[in-house]
C-alpha positions as CSV (number, residue, x, y, z in Angstrom):
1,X,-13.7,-23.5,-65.9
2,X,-16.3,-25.6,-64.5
3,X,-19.0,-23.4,-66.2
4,X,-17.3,-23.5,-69.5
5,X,-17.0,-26.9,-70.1
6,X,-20.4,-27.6,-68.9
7,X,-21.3,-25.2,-72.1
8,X,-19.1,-27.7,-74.4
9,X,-20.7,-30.7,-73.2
10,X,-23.9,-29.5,-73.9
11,X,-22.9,-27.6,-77.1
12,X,-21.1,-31.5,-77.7
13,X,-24.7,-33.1,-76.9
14,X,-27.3,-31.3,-79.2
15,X,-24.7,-31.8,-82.2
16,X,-24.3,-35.3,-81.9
17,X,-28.1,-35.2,-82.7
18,X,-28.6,-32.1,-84.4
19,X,-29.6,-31.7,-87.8
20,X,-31.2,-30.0,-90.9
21,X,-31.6,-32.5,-92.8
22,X,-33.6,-36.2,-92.0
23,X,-30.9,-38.7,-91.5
24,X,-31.2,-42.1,-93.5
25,X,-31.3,-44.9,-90.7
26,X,-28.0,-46.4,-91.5
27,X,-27.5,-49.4,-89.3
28,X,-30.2,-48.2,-87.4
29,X,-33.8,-50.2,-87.8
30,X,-36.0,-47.8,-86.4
31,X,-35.9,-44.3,-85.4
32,X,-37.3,-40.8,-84.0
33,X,-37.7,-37.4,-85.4
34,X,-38.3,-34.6,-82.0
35,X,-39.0,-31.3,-82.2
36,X,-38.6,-29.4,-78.9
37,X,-41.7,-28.7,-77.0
38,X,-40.7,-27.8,-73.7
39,X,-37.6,-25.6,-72.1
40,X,-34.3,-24.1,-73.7
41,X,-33.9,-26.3,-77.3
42,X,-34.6,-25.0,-80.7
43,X,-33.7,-27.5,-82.7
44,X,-34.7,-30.6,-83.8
45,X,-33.1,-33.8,-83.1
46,X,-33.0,-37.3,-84.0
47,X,-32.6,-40.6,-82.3
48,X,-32.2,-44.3,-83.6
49,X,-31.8,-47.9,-82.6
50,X,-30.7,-50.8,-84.0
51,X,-32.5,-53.9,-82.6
52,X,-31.4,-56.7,-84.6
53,X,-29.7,-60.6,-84.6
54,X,-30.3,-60.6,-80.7
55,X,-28.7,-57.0,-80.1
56,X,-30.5,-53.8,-79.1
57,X,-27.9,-50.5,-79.0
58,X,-28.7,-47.0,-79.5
59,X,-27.2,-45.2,-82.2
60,X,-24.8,-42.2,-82.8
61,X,-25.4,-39.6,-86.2
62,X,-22.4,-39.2,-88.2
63,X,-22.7,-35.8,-89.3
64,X,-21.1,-36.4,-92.7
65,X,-22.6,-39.3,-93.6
66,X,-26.1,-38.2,-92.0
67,X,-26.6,-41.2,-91.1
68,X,-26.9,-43.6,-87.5
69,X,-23.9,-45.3,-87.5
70,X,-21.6,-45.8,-84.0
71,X,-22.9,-47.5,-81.1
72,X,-23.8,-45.1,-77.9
73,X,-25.8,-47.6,-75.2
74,X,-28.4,-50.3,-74.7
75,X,-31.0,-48.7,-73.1
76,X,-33.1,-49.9,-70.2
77,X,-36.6,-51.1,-71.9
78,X,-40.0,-51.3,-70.0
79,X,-43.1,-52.3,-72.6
80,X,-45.3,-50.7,-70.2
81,X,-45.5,-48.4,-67.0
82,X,-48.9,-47.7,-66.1
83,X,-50.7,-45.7,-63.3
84,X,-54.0,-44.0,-62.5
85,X,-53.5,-40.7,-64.8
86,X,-51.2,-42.1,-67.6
87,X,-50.5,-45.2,-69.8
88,X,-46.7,-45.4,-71.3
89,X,-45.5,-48.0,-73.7
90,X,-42.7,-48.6,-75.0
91,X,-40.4,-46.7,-73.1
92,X,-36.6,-46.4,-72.9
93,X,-34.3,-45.0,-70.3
94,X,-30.7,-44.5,-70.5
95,X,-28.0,-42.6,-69.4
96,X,-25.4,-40.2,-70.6
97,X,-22.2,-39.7,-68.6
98,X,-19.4,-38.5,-70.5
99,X,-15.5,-39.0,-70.1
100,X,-12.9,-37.1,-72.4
101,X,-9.1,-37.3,-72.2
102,X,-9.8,-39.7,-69.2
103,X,-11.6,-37.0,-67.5
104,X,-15.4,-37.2,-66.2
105,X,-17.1,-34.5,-67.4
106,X,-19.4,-32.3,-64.8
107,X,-22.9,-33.1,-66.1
108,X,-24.6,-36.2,-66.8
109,X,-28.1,-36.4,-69.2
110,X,-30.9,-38.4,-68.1
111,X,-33.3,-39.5,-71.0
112,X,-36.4,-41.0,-71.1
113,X,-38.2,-42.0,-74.5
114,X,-42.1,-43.4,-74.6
115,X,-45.4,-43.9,-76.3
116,X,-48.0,-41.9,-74.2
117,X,-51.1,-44.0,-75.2
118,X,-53.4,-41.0,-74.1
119,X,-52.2,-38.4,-76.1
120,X,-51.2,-41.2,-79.0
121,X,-48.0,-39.5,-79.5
122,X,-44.3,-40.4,-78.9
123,X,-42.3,-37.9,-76.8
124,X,-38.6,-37.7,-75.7
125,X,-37.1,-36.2,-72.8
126,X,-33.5,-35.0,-71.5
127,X,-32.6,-33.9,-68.1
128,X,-29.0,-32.5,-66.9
129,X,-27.7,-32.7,-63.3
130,X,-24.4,-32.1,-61.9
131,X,-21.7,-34.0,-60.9
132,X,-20.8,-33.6,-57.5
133,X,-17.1,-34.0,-57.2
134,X,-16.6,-36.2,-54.9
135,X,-19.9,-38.5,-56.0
136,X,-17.8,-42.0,-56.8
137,X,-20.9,-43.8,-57.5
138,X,-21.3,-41.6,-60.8
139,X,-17.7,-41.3,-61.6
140,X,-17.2,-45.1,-62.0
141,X,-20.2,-45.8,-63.4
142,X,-19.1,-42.9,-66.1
143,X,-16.0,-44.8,-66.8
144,X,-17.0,-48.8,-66.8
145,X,-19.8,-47.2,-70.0
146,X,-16.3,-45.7,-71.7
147,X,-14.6,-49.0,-71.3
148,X,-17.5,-50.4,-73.4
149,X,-18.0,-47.7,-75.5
150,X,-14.4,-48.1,-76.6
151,X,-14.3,-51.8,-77.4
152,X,-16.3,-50.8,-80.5
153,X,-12.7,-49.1,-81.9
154,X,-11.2,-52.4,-83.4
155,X,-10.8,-53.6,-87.3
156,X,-12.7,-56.8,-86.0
157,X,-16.0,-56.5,-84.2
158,X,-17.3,-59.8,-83.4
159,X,-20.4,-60.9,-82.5
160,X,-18.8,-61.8,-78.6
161,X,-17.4,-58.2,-78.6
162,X,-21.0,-56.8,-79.3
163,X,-22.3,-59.3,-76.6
164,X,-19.8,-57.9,-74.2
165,X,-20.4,-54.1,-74.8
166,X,-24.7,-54.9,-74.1
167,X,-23.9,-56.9,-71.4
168,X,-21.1,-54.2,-69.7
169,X,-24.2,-51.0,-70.8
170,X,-27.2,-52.8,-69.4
171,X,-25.3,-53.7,-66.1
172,X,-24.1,-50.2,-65.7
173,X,-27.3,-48.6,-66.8
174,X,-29.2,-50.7,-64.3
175,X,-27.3,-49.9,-61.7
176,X,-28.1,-46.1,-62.4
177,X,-31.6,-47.1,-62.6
178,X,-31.0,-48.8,-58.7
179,X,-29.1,-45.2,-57.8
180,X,-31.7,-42.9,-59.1
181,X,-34.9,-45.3,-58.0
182,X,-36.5,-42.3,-55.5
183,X,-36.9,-40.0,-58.7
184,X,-39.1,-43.5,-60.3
185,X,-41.0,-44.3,-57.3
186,X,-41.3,-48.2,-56.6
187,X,-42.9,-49.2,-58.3
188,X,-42.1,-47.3,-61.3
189,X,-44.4,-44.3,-61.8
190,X,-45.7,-43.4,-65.5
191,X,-46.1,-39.8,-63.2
192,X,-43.2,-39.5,-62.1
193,X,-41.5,-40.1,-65.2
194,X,-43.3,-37.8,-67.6
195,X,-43.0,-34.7,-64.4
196,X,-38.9,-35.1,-65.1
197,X,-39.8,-33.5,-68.5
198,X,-41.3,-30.9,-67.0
199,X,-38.7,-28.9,-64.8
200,X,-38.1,-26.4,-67.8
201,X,-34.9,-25.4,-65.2
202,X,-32.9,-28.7,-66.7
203,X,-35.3,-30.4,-69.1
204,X,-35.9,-30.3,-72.7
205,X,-38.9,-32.3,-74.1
206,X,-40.0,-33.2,-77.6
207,X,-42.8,-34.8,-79.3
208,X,-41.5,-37.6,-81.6
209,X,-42.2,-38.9,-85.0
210,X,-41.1,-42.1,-86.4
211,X,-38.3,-42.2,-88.9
């Protein structure tokens, strides 16, 4: 059972991105078309952000309106990580952990998205680990981000709603970022970021164009 809705999730994931066709940006102000580079995906994929009035979320695709649309996070934002081999800028971490039908679901998706100022190219990256089941630390932190993912679903979405949803992602997301330090080094490493898209085992990585 276990094994088959790990498949879902995953089939779930690379649809909510998938696409034929370029998206228009929709609520979005800026976005990426990836193509896959590096481990099992085929298909290409596309990521936006709205960073606007104060607010910075990242963006779900409606299929059927092929466009960036719902709210999915507030990524963690770093304008630089730097070391001796590699320069990044403008990178963006964040954190997929998904509940449905009040369940956490088995596998959460680590993503990392940069500028690598050496090769002068954008690319994006996506890990997936288990869930142990008896790991609390993921399991609450999966369901404080549904709490504020679900304030979204109202006829009247203020400008103190949206403040509460960025505030209630960024805390949660940098609280993963505390949990999951040892795989960053301290401080962060541009090398040890850019290795997690390389464990073809549980990684997909894609080189990025601007929308």
């Amino acid at each position: 059972m276990k094994k088959a809705i790990a498949i879902v999730v995953l089939g779930l994931l690379l649809c909510n991105y998938g696409n034929t066709e370029e998206p228009d940006l929709g609520m979005a102000t800026f976005g990426f078309s990836c193509d896959p580079i590096l481990g099992k995906a085929k298909d290409k994929i596309y990521i936006g952000f709205v960073k606007e009035d104060g607010f910075f979320f990242r963006l779900g695709l409606d299929e059927q309106e092929n466009a960036f649309f719902s709210i999915e996070d507030t990524p963690l934002y770093f304008e630089s990580i730097n070391d001796k081999d590699h320069s990044l800028k403008d990178v963006y971490i964040w954190y997929d952990i998904w509940v449905i039908e009040s369940k956490v679901m088995p596998i959460w998706f680590h993503n990392v998205l940069y500028y690598d100022e050496n090769k002068q190219k954008h690319f994006y990256s996506i890990n997936h680990f288990n869930i142990a089941s008896d790991d609390k630390k993921l399991r609450k932190a999966a369901k404080r981000k549904n709490k504020f993912y679900m304030m979204q679903a109202t006829d009247n979405l203020t400008e103190q709603i949206l403040k509460k949803i960025e505030d209630g992602f960024v805390k949660v997301n940098k609280s993963l970022f505390k949990l999951f330090s040892p795989m960053y080094g301290s401080p962060i490493s541009a090398s040890k970021l850019k290795k997690l898209g390389q464990d073809t085992r549980q990684t997909n990585l894609y080189i990025c164009e601007e929308l």
